[in-house]
Structures are given as C-alpha cells and as structure tokens.
C-alpha positions in Angstrom: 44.3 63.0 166.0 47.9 64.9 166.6 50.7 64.6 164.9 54.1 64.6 167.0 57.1 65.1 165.7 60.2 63.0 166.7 63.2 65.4 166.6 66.5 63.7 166.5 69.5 64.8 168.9 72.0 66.8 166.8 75.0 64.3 167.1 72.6 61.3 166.0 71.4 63.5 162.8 73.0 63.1 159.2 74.7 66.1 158.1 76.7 66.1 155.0 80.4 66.7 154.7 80.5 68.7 151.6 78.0 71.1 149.5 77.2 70.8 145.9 80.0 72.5 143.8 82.7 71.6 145.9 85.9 70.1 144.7 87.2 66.7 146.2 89.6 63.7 145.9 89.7 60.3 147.5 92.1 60.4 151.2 95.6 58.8 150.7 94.6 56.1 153.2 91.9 54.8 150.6 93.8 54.4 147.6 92.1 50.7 147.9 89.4 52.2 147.5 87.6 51.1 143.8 86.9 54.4 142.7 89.9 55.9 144.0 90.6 59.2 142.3 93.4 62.5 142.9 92.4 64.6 140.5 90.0 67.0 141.5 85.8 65.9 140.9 82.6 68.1 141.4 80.1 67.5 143.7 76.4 68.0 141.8 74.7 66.8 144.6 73.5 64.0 147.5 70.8 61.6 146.7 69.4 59.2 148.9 72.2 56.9 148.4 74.9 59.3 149.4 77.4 61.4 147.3 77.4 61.6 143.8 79.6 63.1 141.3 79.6 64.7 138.0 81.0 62.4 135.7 80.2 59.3 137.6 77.4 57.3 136.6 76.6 55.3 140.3 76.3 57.4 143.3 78.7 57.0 146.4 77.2 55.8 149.6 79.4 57.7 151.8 81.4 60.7 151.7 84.1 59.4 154.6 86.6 58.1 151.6 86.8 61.8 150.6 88.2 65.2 151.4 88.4 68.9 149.8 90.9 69.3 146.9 93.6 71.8 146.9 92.1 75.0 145.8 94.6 76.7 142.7 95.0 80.5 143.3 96.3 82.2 139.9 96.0 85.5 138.4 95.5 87.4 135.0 99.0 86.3 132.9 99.9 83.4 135.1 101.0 80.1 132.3 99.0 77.0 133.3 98.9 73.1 132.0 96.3 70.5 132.0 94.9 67.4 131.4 91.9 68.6 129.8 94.1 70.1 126.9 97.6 70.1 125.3 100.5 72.6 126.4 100.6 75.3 128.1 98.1 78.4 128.2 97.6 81.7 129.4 95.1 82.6 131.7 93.1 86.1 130.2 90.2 86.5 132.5 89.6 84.8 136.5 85.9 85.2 137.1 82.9 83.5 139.4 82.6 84.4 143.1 85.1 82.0 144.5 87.5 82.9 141.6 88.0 79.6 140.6 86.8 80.0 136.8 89.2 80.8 134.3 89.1 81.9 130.6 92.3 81.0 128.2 93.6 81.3 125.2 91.2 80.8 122.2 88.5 81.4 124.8 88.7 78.2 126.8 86.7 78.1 130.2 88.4 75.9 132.7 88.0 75.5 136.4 91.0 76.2 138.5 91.1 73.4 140.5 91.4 71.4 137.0 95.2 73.3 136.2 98.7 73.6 137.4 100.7 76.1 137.5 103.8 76.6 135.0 105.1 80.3 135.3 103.3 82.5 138.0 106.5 84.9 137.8 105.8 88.9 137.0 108.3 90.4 134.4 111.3 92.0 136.3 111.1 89.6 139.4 114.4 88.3 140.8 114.4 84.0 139.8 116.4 81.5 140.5 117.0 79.1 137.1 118.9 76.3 136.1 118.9 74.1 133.4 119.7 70.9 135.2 116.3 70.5 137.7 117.9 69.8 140.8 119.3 73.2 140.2 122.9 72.4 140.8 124.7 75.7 140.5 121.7 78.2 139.7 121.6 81.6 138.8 119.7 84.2 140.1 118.2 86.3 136.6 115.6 88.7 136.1 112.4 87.3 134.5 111.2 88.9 131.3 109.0 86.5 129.6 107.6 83.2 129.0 108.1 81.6 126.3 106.1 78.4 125.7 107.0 77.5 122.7 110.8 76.8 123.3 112.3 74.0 124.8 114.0 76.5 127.4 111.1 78.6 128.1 112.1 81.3 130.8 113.7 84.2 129.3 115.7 86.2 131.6 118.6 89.1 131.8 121.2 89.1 134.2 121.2 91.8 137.3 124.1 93.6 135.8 121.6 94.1 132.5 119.0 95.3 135.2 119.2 99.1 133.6 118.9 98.4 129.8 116.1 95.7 130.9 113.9 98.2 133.0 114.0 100.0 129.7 113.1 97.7 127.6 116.6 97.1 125.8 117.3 93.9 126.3 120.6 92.7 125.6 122.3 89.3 126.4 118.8 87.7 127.5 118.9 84.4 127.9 116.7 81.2 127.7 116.6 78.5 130.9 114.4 75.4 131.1 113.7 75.2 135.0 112.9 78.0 137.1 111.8 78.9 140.7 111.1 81.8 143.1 114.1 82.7 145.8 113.0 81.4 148.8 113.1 84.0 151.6 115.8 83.7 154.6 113.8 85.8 157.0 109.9 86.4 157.6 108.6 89.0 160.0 108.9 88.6 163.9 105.1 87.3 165.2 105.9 88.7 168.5 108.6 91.7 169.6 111.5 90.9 172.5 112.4 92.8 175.7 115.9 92.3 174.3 115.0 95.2 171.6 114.8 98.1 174.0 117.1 100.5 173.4 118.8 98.8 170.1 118.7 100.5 167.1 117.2 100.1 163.7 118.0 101.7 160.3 114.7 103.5 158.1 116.1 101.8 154.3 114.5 104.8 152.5 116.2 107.2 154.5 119.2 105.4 156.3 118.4 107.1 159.1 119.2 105.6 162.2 116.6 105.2 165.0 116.5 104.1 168.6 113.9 101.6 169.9 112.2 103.2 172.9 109.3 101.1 173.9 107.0 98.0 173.1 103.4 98.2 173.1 100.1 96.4 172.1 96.9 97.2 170.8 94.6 94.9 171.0 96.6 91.6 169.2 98.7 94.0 167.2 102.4 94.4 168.8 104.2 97.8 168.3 107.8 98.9 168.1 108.3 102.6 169.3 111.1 104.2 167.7 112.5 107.6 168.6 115.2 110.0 167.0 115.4 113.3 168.6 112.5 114.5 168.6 111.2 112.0 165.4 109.1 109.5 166.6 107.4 106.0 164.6 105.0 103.0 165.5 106.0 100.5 163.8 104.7 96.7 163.6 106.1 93.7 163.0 105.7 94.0 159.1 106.2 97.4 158.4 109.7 96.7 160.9 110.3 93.7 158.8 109.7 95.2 155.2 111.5 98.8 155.7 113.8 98.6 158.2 117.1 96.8 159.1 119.0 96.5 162.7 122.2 98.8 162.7 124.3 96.4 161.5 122.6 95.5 158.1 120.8 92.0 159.3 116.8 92.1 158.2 114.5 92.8 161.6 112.9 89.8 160.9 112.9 85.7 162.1 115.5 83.2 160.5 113.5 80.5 158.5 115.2 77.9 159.3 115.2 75.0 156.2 114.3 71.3 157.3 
C-alpha cells in the first residue's frame, strides 16, 4: 500500500509571521488586548499553540495582535537609559551579527532594543540646547561632553570659543539640561531640473565658479555636468548637495519643508 501525500495550496498553508529572536510589541489597535505590552519582548519560539515569548509563562495563540519593534541603532560612546537599570550608561562595545548587543559600563550586556537613547552627539558637533524643553529661545553650542552626573548634563562652548575648544582649552563652557541636533533646511535633490542648464554653481573648497553644461543618467544615478574652461566634473545629486552651492550662496539642494 502507497502512501500519498496531500500537499496544501500555498495561500491555505500556515506560515509564521516572525522568527525566533525577533523583537515585538502588541499593535496600537489592541491595547484591549490582556497581554498588551510596548516594550520590546523576544520571541524564543512557536509551539503548537502559537507564539510564545520569553518571559511569559502561557503561549500566544496567534501572532496577528503583534508587530516588529523599533530596532535602536547606537554606536561606541553613545549615553543610553533603561528600565532594566538606574541612570544613565555608556555604551563600550556593540557586538552580535545584527548589532543589537551591547556591553556597558561595569560590563553590563544589554540588548538594544531594551534602551533609549540620551546623548548620541560626537564632541565638536554643532547642538541646539536649552534649558526650558520646549526650547524657547535656544542656542546653538558646540558639544564637548556628557556629563551624567549633573543636573544639566550637556557641556558645551560657544562658536566664538570654537578655536581654544578645537584645542582643548576650554574656557567659558557651559552646562544645559536639554539638547537636540539642528535639524537640516535642505536635503539633496532626488532628481536634477532642465531649469539647471546653463546656471552656475560654486566648488566650496575652491570658490570656483562653474557652469552647468549637461544632465545625464547612468543607470538610476542622475548626473550634473559642470564645465569651466576647459575643467570639467560629474557630479551627483549628493556630491552637488554636500560641496557645492548655486552662485548666489543658496545650498543646491531641496527645501524641507516643516509640517
């Protein structure tokens, strides 16, 4: 006697929504939902009865009420908080394959999706801060360091201190308690305009000026031809957008316009 096998049509089979290791929390639309949760579980697995969790003793019988968390990108020096301990550390070592496992202080292992981020700023970067946190009135400073343990934890010099900061002299630093990065006004052009031909832009290294001869595309990649006597550069849209500036001074880049 034979033995058939029944195969199933692929839109009638079970397939599983997420993989074992991944990171989810419960959708908005099921905060009803008994074991609602937003902070970031781990998947160990699917048993017969659906999803279940680490951490959670009964197993879920469906993973529709669910969706991916927010992955956490951070790097080596970045300050992060967390519910799994007090204050605020710094991270020392990102490791694993997805980069998502991170060492801290005092050697604590942490997962990234478990942390928020408190001061991602690299020292000499150009902040806005603000001790009132609807920064009313803020300054724009030059980050030098963080400073957990203070009340007002982002010390920064002023832009006319730039010199004696870049070497190390710091003089007139000062301590704010809120702090955030300077949102950009422009963003590179995703596509050129016919309207470019023949305008000109300005090198910012060199200040030398240079006349927009042609448009062309290579494969999905748009190029601005440029031409000064004899001098000629390709250019696209973020190398156009990152070193050079129309003839008046205005970025050659896109207006973001704020909602």
């Amino acid at each position: 006697m034979s033995i058939e096998w029944l195969e199933v049509e692929p839109k009638e089979r079970i397939i599983n929504k997420f993989k074992s290791g991944d990171m989810v929390i419960c959708k908005k639309e099921y905060k009803d939902f008994p074991f609602y949760f937003d902070t970031p579980k781990e998947i160990k697995g699917y048993s017969i009865l659906g999803m279940a969790l680490v951490g959670e003793i009964s197993n879920f019988i469906t993973d529709e009420y669910f969706e991916l968390a927010k992955v956490n990108k951070f790097k080596v020096g970045d300050y992060i908080k967390s519910v799994w301990f007090d204050g605020v550390k710094k991270i020392k070592v990102i490791y694993g394959a997805d980069n998502q496992h991170l060492t801290l202080e005092n050697d604590l292992q942490i997962k990234a999706c478990n942390c928020e981020l408190v001061c991602g700023f690299t020292k000499g970067q150009m902040i806005e801060v603000s001790n009132n946190k609807y920064f009313n009135n803020p300054s724009k400073v030059l980050f030098n360091q963080f400073r957990p343990e203070l009340e007002k934890p982002f010390e920064c010099v002023t832009q006319e201190d730039k010199r004696k900061f870049e070497n190390n002299r710091l003089y007139n630093a000062n301590t704010w308690q809120f702090a955030k990065e300077i949102q950009p006004k422009y963003k590179a052009f995703t596509e050129p305009k016919l309207s470019w031909l023949n305008e000109r832009a300005r090198n910012n290294e060199t200040d030398e000026s240079f006349r927009i001869e042609s448009i062309s595309k290579h494969y999905l990649t748009y190029y601005i031809n440029l031409i000064k006597k004899t001098d000629t550069r390709k250019l696209d849209m973020e190398d156009l957008f990152n070193n050079w500036t129309w003839e008046g001074g205005k970025p050659c880049g896109e207006l973001i316009i704020k909602e």
